[in-house]
N, C-alpha and C positions, 0 to 999 in steps of 0.2 A: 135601199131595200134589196132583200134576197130575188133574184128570177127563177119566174119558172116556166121551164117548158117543157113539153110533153108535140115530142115531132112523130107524127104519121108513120112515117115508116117503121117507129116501136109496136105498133098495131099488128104487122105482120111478122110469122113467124121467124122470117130472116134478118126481119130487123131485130127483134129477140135476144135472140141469138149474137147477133153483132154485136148490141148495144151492153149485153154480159161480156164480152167475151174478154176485154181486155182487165176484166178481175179474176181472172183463170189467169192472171199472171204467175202465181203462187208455184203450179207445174213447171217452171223452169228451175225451181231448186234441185230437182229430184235426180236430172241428171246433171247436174251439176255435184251432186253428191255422189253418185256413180263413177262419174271422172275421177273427184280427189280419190274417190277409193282405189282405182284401179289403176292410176297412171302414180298418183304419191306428186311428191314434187311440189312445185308451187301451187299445183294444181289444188292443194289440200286448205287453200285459201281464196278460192272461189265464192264459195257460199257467202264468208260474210264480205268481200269484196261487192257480190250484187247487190245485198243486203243493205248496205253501208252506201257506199262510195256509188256505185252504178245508178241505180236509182235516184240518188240524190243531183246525179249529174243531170239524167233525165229531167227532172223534175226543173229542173234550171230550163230546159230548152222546151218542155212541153208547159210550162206555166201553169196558171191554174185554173180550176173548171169551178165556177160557181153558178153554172145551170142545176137547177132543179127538177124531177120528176113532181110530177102530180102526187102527192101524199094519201089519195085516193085510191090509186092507182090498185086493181084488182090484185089479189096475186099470181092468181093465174098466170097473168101477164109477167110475174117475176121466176120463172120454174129455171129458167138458166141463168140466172142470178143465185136463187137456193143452192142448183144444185151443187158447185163448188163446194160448201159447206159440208150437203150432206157427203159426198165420196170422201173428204179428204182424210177421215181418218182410217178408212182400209189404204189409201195412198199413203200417209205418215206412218204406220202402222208398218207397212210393206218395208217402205224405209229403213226405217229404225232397226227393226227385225234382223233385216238380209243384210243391214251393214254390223250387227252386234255378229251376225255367225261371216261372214267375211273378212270382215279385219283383225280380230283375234290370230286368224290362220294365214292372214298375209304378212311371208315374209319378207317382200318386198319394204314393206313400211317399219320405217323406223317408229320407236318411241314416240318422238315428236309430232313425226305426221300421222300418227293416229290422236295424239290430245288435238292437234291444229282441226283434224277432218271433223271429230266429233264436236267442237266449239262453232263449226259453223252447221251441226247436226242441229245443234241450239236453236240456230237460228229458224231451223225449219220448224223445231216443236213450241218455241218459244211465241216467234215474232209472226208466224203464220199460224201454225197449232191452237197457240193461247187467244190470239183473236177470234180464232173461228171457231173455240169454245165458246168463246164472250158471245159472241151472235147466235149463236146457240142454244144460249145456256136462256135467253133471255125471250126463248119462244116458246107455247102453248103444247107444242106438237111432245108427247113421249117421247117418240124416237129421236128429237133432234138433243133433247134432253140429257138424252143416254150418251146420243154421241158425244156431247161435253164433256159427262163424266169422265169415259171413255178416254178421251185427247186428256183430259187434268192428269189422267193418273200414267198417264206416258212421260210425265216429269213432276209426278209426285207430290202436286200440289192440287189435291181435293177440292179441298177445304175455302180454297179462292172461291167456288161458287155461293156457299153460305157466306163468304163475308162478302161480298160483292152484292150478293140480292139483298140480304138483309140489313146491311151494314152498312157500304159503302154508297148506294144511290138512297137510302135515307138517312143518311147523316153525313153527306158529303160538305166539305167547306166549315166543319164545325170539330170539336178538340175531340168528338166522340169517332171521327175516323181514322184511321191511322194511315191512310195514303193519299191524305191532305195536305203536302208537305207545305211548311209556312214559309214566307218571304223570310231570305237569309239562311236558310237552313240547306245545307250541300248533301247531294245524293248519300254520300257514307251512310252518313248519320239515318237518316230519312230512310234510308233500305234496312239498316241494323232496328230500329223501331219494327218495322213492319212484320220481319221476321219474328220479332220476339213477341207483336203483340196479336197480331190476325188470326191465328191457330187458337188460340186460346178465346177471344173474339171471338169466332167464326162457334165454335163452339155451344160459347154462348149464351147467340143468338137461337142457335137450332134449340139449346135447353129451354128456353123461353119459351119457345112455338111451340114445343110439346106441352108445355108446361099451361099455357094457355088450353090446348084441347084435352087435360088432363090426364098428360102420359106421363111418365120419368123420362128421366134424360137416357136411358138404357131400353126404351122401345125399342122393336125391329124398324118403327119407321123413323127415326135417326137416322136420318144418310151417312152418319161419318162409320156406320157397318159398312156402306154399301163403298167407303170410299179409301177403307181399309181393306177391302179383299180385293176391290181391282187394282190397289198399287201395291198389294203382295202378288196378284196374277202378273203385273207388268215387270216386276219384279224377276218373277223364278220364271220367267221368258227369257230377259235377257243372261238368268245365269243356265239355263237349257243349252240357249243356242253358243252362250260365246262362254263360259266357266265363270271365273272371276273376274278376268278382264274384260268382258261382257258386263261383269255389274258395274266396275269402276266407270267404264266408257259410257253405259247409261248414266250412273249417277253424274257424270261431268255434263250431260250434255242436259240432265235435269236440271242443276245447277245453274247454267247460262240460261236457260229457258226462263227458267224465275229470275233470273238479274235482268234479264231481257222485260219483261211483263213490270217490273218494278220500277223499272226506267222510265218506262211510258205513263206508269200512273202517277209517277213523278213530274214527270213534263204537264201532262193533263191538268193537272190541278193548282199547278205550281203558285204558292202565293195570292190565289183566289179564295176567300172567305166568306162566307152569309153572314150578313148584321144579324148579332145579338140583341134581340127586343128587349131584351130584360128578364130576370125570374126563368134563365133557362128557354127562354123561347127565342127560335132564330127563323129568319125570313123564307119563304118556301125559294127552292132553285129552282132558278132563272138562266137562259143562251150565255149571261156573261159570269157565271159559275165556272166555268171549262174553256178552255183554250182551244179554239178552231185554226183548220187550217184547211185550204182547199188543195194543194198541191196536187195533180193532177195524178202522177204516176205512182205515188207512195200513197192514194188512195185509189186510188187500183190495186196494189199489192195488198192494202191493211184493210181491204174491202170498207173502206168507208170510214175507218175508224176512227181517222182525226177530225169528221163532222162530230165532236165530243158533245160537243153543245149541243146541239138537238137533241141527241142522243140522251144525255141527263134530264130533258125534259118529258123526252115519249122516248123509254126504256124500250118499249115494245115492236119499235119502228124497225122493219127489216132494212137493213143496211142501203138498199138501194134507195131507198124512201125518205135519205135522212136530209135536211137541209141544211143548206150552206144561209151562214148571216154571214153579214157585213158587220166591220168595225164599229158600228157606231149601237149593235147589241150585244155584240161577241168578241172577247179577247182574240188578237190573231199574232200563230205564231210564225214569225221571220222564214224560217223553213218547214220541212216535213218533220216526221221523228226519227227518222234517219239520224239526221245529220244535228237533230236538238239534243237528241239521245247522246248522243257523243259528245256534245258540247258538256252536257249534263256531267259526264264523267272529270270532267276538269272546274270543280268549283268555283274557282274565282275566274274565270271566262265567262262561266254560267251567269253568275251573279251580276257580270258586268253588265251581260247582255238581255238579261231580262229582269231585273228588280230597278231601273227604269222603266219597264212594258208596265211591272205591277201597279209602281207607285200611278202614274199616268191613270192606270184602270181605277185606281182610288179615289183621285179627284174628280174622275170623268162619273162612277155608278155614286159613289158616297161623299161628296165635298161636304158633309156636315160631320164626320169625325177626324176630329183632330189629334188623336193619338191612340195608335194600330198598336202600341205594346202589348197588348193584355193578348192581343190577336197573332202577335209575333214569336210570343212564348209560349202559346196554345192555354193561357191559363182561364179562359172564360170558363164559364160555368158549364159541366154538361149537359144537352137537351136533355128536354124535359120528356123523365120518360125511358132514358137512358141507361144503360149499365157497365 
């Protein structure tokens, strides 16, 4: 069973503060991006160096934390845990901006170490940006709301927010999601789906909801208005500050940002399924739906985000809030997303290394089905209720 504890010293403000502090890990990119800009050099491959490799090292020598907060716990008591969240996107913003109008104009940099600087740009809007949209996106408050939109359209993917609330936590593990990738299936494939099918998806889903309170799909309360003007604002920013090499440079590092996000929903899901009841009905989600991982330092960095599991249970749970299970309710994966991420890029390593984890999680949640095909080629029936 999961622990939990809740130490005293979180009670006072310095403990607080402490106790946040090392998920304000995310500020070391910033100048880290600063460097590659200004020095060139190898230095234009820092970012995804921490990203990648550093942290993954880390994470080897800091192990993993499966202590617990109290799920009670005031939020009050979480105000520097939020606030990371809430500054980061006048900080990414800042970013992005002051390196679309500086690197254009730096002659110093070659061709190259400007694609190198802006792929680990990616990394900041992607693999920090996009999660701290997720956490975000998935709270009561307006403002923090906004600021998701805000961070999607800094790499041009809106639309993630409608499929993701709509979409992806009610019909996760079933053939109506599309970043449910199934056992045997390798990243390509699995990200060329996603693309093609989520926008359209996302979509949708928003027609539906209006369609339910008796609007058309061409309402002003349609967010996909609201998610088309700010990635045309984000848009004639970066061609303002930097011309046209300004747009390409954002659009690359848009790019990595969503191969970046696509990876991870990849790893998350990978080959976990809900039983089909029959006629279109499948089992509510469950901790062993999603792939946990406690690694210590790369949820420090992803604020939390590889407690997946909990996470798909109580959407609502603010990141510091979330719990860590144990094997025996929750798939766990070998490392962080780091370093699965990566793996993920090399299909038959992947395969090697986790379609034994799945099969195992088969026997161990479902030993009464004996044959996963239907499940393997996504051909089950869609829930009920589905479109």
């Amino acid at each position: 069973m999961s622990e939990t504890t809740s130490p005293p010293s979180r009670n006072s403000p310095g403990g607080r503060i402490a106790a946040a502090l090392p998920f304000w890990i995310s500020l070391a990119l910033v100048p880290l991006a600063a460097l590659g800009a200004l020095r060139g050099g190898w230095t234009v491959f820092l970012l995804p160096l921490f990203g990648w490799t550093v942290t993954t090292i880390l994470d080897l020598l800091a192990g993993l934390d499966r202590r617990n907060r109290d799920p009670e716990t005031d939020e009050a008591e979480l105000f520097w845990h939020r606030a990371i969240t809430l500054i980061w996107f006048p900080v990414q913003a800042l970013t992005l901006y002051a390196l679309l109008w500086y690197v254009p104009r730096a002659a110093h940099l070659a061709a190259w170490e400007k694609i190198a600087l802006f792929f680990g740009v990616g990394v900041i809007t992607g693999a920090i940006g996009i999660t701290y949209a997720h956490e975000l996106m998935h709270q009561k408050s307006r403002l923090e709301r906004w600021l998701a939109d805000l961070l999607l359209a800094t790499v041009l993917y809106s639309h993630f927010r409608s499929e993701h609330l709509l979409v992806h936590h009610r019909y996760v593990g079933t053939p109506r999601d599309a970043v449910s990738a199934r056992r045997g299936e390798g990243f390509p494939r699995a990200f060329l789906r996603v693309l093609r099918e989520g926008p359209a998806s996302a979509w949708r889903a928003e027609r539906q909801k209006l369609a339910r309170a008796g609007r058309s799909a061409l309402h002003p309360g349609n967010p996909f208005w609201r998610y088309a003007v700010l990635q045309l604002a984000a848009l004639a920013a970066a061609f303002a500050l930097g011309g046209w090499q300004g747009v390409l440079l954002f659009l690359w590092q848009a790019a990595v940002a969503i191969w970046q996000l696509e990876l991870v929903n990849y790893v998350e899901h990978y080959g976990l399924t809900r039983l089909h009841l029959g006629e279109g009905r499948y089992e509510h989600v469950r901790p062993h739906h999603s792939w946990n991982a406690d690694h210590r330092v790369t949820n420090w960095l992803l604020i939390n985000l590889q407690r997946h599991s909990d996470h798909h249970v109580r959407p609502d749970r603010r990141f510091p809030l979330l719990q860590s299970h144990d094997a025996e309710v929750a798939p766990q994966l070998p490392m962080g997303y780091p370093a699965m991420t990566a793996l993920a890029m090399v299909p038959p390593l992947w395969r090697r290394r986790m379609d034994p984890r799945v099969d195992a999680w088969r026997r161990r949640h479902y030993p009464q089905v004996a044959d996963w095909s239907d499940y393997d080629r996504g051909s089950l029936p869609m829930p009920k209720g589905a479109s």
